[in-house]
C-alpha positions as CSV (number, residue, x, y, z in Angstrom):
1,X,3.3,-11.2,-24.8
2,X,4.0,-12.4,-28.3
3,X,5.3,-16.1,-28.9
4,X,8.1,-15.7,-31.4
5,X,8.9,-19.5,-31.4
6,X,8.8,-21.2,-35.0
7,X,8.3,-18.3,-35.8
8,X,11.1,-16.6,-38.2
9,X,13.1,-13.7,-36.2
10,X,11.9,-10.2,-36.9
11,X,15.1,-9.1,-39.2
12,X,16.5,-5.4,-38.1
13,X,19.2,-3.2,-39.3
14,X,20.5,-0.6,-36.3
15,X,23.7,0.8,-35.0
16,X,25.7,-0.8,-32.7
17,X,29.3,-1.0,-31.0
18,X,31.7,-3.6,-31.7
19,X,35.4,-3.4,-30.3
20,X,34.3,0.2,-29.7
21,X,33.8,1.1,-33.0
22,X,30.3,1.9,-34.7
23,X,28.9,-0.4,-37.5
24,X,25.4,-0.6,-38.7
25,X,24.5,-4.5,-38.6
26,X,21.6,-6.8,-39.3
27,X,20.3,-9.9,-38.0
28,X,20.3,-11.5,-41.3
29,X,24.0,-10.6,-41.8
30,X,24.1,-13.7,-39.1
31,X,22.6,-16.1,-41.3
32,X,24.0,-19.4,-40.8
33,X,25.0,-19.2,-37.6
34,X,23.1,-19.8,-34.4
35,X,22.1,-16.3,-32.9
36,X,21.4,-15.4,-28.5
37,X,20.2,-12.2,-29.2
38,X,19.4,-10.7,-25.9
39,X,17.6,-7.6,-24.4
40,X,18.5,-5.8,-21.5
41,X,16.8,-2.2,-20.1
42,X,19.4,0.1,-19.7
43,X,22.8,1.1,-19.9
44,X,24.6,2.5,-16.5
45,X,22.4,0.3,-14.5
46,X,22.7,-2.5,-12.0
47,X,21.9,-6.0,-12.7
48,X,22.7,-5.3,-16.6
49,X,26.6,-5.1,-16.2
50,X,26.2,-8.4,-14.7
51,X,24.6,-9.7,-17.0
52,X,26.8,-8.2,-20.2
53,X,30.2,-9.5,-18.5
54,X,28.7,-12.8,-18.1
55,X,27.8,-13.6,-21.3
56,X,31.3,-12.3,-22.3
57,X,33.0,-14.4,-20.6
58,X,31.2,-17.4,-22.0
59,X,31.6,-15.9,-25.4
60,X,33.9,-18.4,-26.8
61,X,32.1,-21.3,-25.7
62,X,28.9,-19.7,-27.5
63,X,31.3,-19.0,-30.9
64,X,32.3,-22.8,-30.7
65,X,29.1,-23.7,-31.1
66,X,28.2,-21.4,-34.0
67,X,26.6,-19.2,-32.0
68,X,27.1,-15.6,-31.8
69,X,25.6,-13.1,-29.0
70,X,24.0,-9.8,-29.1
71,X,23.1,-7.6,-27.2
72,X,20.2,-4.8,-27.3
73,X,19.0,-1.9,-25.7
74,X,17.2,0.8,-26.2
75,X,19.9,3.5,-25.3
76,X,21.9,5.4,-28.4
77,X,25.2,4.1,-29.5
78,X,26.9,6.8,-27.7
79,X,25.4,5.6,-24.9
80,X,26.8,2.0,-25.6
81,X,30.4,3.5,-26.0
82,X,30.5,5.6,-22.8
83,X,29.6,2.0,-20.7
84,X,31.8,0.0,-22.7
85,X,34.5,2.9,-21.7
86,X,33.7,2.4,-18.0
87,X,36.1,0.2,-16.2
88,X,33.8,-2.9,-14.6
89,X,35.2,-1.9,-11.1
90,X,32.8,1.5,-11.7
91,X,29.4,-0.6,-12.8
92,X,30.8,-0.3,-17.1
93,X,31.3,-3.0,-19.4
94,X,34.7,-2.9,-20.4
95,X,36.0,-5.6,-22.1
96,X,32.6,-6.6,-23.7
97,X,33.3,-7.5,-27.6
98,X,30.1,-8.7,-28.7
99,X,28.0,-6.0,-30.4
100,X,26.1,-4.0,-28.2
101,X,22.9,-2.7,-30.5
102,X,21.4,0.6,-30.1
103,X,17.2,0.9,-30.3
104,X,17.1,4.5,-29.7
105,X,13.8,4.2,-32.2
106,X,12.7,1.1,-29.8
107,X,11.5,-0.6,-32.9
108,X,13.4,-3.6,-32.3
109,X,11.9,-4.1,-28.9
110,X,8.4,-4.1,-30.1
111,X,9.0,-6.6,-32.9
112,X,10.4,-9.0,-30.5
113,X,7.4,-7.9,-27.8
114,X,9.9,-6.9,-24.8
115,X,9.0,-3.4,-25.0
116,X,8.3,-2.5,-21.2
117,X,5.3,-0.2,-20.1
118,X,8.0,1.9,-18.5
119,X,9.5,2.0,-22.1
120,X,12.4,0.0,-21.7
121,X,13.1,-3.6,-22.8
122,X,12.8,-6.3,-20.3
123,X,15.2,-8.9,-19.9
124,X,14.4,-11.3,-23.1
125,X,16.4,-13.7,-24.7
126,X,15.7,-15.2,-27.6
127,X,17.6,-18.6,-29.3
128,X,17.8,-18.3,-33.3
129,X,18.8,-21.0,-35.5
130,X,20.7,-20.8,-38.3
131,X,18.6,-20.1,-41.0
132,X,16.7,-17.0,-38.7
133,X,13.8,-19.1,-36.6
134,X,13.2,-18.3,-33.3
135,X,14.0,-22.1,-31.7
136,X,13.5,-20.5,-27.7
137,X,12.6,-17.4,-25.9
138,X,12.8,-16.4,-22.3
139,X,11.5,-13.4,-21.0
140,X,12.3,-12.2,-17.5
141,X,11.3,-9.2,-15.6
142,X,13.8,-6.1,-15.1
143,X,15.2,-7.4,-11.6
144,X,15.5,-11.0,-12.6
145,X,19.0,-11.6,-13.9
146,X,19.8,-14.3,-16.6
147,X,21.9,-17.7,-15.8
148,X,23.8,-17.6,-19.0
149,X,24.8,-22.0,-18.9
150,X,21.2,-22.5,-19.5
151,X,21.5,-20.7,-22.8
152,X,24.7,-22.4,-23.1
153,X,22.4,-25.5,-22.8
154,X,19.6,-25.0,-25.4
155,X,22.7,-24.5,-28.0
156,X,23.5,-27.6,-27.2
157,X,20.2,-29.0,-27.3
158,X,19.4,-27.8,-30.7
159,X,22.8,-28.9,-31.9
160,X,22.2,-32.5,-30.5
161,X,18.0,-32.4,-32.3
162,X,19.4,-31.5,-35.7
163,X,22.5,-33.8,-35.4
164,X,20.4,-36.9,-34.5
165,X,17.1,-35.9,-34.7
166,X,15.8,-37.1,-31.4
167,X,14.5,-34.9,-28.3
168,X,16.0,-33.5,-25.3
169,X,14.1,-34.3,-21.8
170,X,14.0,-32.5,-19.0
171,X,17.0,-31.6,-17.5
172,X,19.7,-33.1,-20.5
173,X,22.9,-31.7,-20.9
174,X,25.2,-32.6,-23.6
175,X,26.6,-35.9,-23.5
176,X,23.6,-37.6,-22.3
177,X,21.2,-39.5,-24.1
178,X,18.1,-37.9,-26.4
179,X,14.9,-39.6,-26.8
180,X,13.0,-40.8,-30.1
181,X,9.2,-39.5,-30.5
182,X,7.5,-42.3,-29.6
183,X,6.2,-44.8,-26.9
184,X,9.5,-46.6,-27.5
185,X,12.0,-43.7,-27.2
186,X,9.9,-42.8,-23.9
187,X,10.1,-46.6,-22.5
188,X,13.8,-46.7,-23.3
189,X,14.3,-43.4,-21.9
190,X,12.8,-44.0,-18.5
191,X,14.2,-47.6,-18.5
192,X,17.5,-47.1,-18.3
């Protein structure tokens, strides 16, 4: 598995669905702006429903962090369409308004090194800053599902580093204190 982290995010230009219409998009149209692009196997599935409603529904807090999601698969746009017809009660993803980005070609998945032996995408998740490097990466297997506040959490964390420039420990969520790189920022840290 490829470490993508510092790295800058392998740019792409595919279809995809947005408010249920096709549009061709890149990453780099994103520049700028924070990116949680996410992978998921397949459309019509199981845990993946779950997972597409749940990042909708924290899809604002995400955009008022300058952060926009997307999602990827490696089903066709018609694909993506049918689902995103599919009321939620019957397993579809109605009501998802993110873009939902077709790898029919799977060309995406093997620049971001989730391509499956099976020959879908596992579960990865990948933070992107706003000028396009990979800041954080998570891959899980196909039937581990996401918990989408954590992501919600390394925005913040990489909002609070470039605001102030210090580090995040274990377990910090916003509003808590950072820590400077030092022996001093450690001792004041674990001191108070």
């Amino acid at each position: 598995m490829g470490v993508l982290v510092n790295k800058p995010a392998p740019d792409f230009t595919a279809k995809a669905v947005v408010n249920k219409e096709f549009k061709e998009i890149s990453l780099s149209d994103y520049r700028g702006k924070n990116v949680l692009l996410f992978f998921y196997p397949l459309d019509f599935t199981f845990v993946c429903p779950t997972e597409l409603h749940a990042f909708q529904e924290k899809l604002e807090d995400f955009r008022s962090k300058n952060t926009e999601v997307l999602a990827v698969s490696i089903d066709s746009e018609f694909s993506h369409l049918a689902w995103l017809n599919t009321p939620k009660e019957d397993g579809g993803i109605e009501g998802v308004t993110y873009p939902v980005i077709s790898d029919i070609h799977k060309t995406i998945s093997r620049d971001f090194d989730v391509l499956h032996e099976d020959g879908v995408a596992l579960r990865g998740a990948f933070l992107i800053d706003s000028q396009g490097l990979v800041r954080q990466q998570t891959i899980n297997d196909l039937p581990l599902g996401r918990n989408i506040d954590e992501f919600l959490r390394l925005v913040d964390a990489l909002a609070f580093h470039e605001e102030h420039g210090e580090v995040c420990p274990a377990n910090w969520e916003e509003g808590q204190k950072g820590m400077t790189t030092d022996s001093a920022g450690l001792k004041s840290y674990f001191g108070s």
